[in-house]
C-alpha positions as CSV (number, residue, x, y, z in Angstrom):
1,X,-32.2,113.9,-65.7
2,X,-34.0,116.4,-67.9
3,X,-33.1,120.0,-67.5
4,X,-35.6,123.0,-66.4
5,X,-38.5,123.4,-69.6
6,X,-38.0,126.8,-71.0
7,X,-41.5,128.7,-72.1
8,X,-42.2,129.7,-75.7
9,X,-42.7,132.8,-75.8
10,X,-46.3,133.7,-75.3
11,X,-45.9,136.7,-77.0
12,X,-46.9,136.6,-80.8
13,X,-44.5,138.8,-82.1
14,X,-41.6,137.4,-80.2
15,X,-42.3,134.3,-81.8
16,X,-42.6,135.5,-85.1
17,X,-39.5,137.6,-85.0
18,X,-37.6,133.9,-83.7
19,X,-38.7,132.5,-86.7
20,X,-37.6,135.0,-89.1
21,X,-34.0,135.1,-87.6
22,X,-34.3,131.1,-87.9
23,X,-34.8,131.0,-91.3
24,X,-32.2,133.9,-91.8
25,X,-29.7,131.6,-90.2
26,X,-30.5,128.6,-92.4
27,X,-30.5,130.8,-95.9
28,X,-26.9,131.8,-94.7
29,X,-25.7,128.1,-93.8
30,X,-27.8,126.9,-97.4
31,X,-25.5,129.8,-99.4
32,X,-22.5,128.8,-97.6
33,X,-22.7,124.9,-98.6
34,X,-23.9,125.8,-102.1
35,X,-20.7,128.0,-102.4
36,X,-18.3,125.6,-100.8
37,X,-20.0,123.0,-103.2
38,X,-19.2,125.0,-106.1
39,X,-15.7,125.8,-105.4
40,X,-14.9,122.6,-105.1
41,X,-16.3,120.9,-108.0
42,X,-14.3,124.2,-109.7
43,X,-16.7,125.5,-111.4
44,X,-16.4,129.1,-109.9
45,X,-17.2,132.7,-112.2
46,X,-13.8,133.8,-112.5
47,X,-12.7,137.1,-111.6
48,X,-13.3,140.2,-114.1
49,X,-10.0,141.8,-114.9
50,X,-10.9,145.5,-114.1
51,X,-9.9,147.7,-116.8
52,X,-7.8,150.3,-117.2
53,X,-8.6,154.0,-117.6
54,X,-7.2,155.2,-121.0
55,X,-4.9,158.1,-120.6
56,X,-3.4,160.5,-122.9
57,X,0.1,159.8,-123.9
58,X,2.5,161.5,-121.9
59,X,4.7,162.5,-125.4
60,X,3.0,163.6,-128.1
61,X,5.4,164.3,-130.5
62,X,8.8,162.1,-129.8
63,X,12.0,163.2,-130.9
64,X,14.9,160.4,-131.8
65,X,18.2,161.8,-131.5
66,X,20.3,159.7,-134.3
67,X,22.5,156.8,-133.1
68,X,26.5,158.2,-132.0
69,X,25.4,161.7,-131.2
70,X,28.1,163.0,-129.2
71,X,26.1,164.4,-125.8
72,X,29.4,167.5,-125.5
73,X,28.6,169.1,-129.2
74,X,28.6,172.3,-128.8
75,X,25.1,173.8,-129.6
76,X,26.5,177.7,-130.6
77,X,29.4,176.6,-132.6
78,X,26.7,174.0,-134.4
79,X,24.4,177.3,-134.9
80,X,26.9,179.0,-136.2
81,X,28.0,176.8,-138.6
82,X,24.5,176.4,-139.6
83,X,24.0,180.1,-140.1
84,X,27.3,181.5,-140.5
85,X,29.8,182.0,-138.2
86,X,29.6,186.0,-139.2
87,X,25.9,186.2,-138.8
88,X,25.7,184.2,-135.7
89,X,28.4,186.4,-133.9
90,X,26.3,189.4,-135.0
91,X,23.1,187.9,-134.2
92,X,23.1,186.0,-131.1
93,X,24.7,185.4,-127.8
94,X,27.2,182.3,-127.6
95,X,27.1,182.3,-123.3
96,X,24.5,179.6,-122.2
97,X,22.7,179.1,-125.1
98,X,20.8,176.0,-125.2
99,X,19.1,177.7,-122.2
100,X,18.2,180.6,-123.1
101,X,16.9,179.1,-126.4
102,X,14.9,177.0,-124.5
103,X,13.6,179.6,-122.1
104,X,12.7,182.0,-125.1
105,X,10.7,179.6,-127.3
106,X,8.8,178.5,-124.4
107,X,7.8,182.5,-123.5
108,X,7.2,183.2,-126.9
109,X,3.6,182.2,-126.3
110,X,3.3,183.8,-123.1
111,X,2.7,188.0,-122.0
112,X,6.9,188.5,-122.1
113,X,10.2,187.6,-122.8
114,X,13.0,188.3,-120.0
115,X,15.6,190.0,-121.8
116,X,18.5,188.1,-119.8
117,X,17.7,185.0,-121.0
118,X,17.1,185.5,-124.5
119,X,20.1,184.1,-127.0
120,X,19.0,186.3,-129.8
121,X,20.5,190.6,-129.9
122,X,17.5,193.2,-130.8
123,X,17.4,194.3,-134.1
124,X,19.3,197.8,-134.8
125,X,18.7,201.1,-134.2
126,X,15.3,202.0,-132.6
127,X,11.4,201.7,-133.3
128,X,10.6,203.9,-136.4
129,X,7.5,205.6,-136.7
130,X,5.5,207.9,-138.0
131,X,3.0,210.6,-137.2
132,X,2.8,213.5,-134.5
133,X,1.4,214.0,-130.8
134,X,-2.2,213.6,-131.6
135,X,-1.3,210.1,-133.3
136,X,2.0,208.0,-133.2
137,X,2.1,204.9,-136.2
138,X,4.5,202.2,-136.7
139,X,6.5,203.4,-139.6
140,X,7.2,201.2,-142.6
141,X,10.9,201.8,-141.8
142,X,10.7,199.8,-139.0
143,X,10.1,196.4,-140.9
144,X,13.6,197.2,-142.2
145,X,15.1,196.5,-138.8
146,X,14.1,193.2,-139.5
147,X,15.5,192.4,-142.6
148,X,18.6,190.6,-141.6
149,X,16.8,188.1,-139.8
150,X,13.8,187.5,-141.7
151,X,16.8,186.5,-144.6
152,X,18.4,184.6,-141.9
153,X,15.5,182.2,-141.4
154,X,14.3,182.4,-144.4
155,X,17.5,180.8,-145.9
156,X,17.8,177.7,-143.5
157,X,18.0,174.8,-145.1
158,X,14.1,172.9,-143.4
159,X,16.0,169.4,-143.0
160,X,19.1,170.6,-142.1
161,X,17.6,172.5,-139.5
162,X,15.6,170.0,-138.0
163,X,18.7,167.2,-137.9
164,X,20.5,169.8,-135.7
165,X,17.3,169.5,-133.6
166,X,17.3,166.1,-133.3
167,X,21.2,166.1,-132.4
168,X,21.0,168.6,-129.5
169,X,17.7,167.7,-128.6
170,X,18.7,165.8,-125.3
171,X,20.4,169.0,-124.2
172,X,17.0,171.2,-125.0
173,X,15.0,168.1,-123.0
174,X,17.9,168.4,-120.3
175,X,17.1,172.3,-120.1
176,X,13.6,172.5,-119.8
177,X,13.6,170.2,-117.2
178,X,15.7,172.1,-115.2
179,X,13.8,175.3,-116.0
180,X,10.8,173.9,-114.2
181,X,9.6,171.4,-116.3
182,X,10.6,167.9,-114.9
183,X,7.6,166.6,-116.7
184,X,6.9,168.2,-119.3
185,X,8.4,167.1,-122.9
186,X,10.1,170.0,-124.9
187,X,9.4,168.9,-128.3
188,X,5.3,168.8,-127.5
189,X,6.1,172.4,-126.1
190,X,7.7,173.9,-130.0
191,X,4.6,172.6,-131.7
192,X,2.6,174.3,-129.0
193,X,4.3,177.4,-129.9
194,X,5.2,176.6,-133.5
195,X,1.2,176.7,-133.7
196,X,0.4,179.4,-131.9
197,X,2.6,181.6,-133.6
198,X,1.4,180.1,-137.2
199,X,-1.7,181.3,-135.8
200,X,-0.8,184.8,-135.1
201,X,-3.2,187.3,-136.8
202,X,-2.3,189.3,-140.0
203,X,-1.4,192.7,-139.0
204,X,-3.5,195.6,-139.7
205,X,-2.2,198.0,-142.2
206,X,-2.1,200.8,-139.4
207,X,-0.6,200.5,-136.1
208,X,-1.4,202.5,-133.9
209,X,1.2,203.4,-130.8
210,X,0.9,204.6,-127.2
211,X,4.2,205.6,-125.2
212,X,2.8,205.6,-121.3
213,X,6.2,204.9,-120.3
214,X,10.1,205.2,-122.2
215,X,8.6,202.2,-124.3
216,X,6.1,201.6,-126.8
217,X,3.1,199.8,-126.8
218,X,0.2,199.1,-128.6
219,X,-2.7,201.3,-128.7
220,X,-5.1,198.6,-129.6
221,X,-5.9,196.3,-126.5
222,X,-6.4,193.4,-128.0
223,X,-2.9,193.8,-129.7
224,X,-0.8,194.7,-126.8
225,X,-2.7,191.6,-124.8
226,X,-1.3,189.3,-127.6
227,X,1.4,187.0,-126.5
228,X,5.9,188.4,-127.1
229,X,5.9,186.0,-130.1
230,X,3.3,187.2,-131.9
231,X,4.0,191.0,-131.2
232,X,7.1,190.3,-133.1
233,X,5.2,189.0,-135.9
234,X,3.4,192.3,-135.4
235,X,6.2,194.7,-135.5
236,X,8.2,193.3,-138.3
237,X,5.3,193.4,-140.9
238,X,2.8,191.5,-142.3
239,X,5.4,190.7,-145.4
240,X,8.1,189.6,-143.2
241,X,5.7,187.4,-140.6
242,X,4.2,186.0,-143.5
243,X,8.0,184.8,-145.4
244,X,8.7,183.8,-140.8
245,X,5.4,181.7,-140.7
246,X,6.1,179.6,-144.0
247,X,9.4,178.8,-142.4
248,X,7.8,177.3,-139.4
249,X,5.2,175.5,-141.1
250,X,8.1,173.9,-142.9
251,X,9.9,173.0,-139.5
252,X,6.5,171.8,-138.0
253,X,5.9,169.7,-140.5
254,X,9.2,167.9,-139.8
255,X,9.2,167.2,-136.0
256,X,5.3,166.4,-135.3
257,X,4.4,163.5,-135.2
């Protein structure tokens, strides 16, 4: 018993559009089969292994504390034997040290330095200058103030210097991480500021001083906008800065890699 004859579709485009979703159907079975095909014989394209995205290394310049380091050494009574005992006691401040080191080199290259957390006493006696209402100078005399230390570094022994480094450096890492760094690498963070302060422009053979408030400042702006570390190089003298830098290039040299 036959069933009920359906029409065609009298209307032209009706029957067009049939026939284009007929032959869509059987390009779509046709790819299927072909595929299935392939597979099977094994012969499929394989996969490309995406690749990855280069990144810049996370440490730039890695530090290897030597084999046996004992992680309790004492990083002031180290100092001090480095320096001398007598100069260290007259020089710096024992409580919390590795800290406070750490804190201070890492503002050297920035506006200020909080005085609370920097290991190292100001220099006697005040800021010398020179001059009279109309115009206040820097004196000459006030390089002298820094005299003591400028020998200080000047003196230390490059390699000797750097092994202490390398023997208290998990204790600097340790620090800066806890001072808000838990990412960042504190040896990558001393060149930084090692090379910033190599940097540093030569002072001008006249400074010029402003006193808005009980201290000093800069009269030039584009001197008093320079960063804590290298307004120190500025107020000791372009002799002393220059015997400071040579030390540091010295101590660069020896922990970048």
């Amino acid at each position: 018993m036959y069933g009920p004859k359906r029409d065609l579709p009298s209307d032209p485009d009706e029957r067009l559009g049939r026939w284009i979703l007929g032959g869509v159907v059987l390009v779509a079975v046709a790819v299927g089969v072909w595929l299935w095909q392939r597979n099977k014989n094994g012969d499929e394209t394989p996969p490309v292994a995406e690749q990855p995205v280069a990144t810049a290394p996370k440490v730039k310049n890695p530090i290897e504390t030597p084999a046996g380091t004992d992680a309790s050494l004492s990083a002031s009574d180290e100092a001090a034997k480095l320096i001398g005992a007598e100069n260290f006691e007259t020089m710096f401040v024992p409580d919390d040290f590795v800290r406070k080191v750490v804190a201070t080199v890492d503002n050297l290259a920035r506006p200020k330095i909080a005085s609370r957390m920097n290991p190292a006493k100001p220099p006697a006696g005040s800021v010398a200058t020179v001059g009279n209402d109309t115009e206040i100078v820097l004196g000459a005399a006030n390089y002298a103030r820094y005299a003591q230390w400028v020998e200080m570094v000047d003196a230390l022994d490059a390699d000797t210097t750097v092994e202490l480094y390398r023997r208290l450096y998990p204790q600097f890492q340790a620090a800066y991480e806890s001072l808000g760094n838990p990412d960042g690498y504190f040896n990558d963070r001393v060149i930084e500021v090692l090379d910033h302060l190599i940097a540093a422009p030569v002072a001008p053979d006249t400074i010029v001083l402003t006193r808005p408030n009980v201290l000093y400042e800069f009269a030039d702006p584009a001197l008093e906008a320079e960063s804590a570390g290298r307004k120190l190089l500025l107020r000791m003298g372009p002799g002393n800065a220059s015997r400071v830098k040579m030390k540091l290039r010295d101590i660069r040299d020896r922990i970048a890699s």
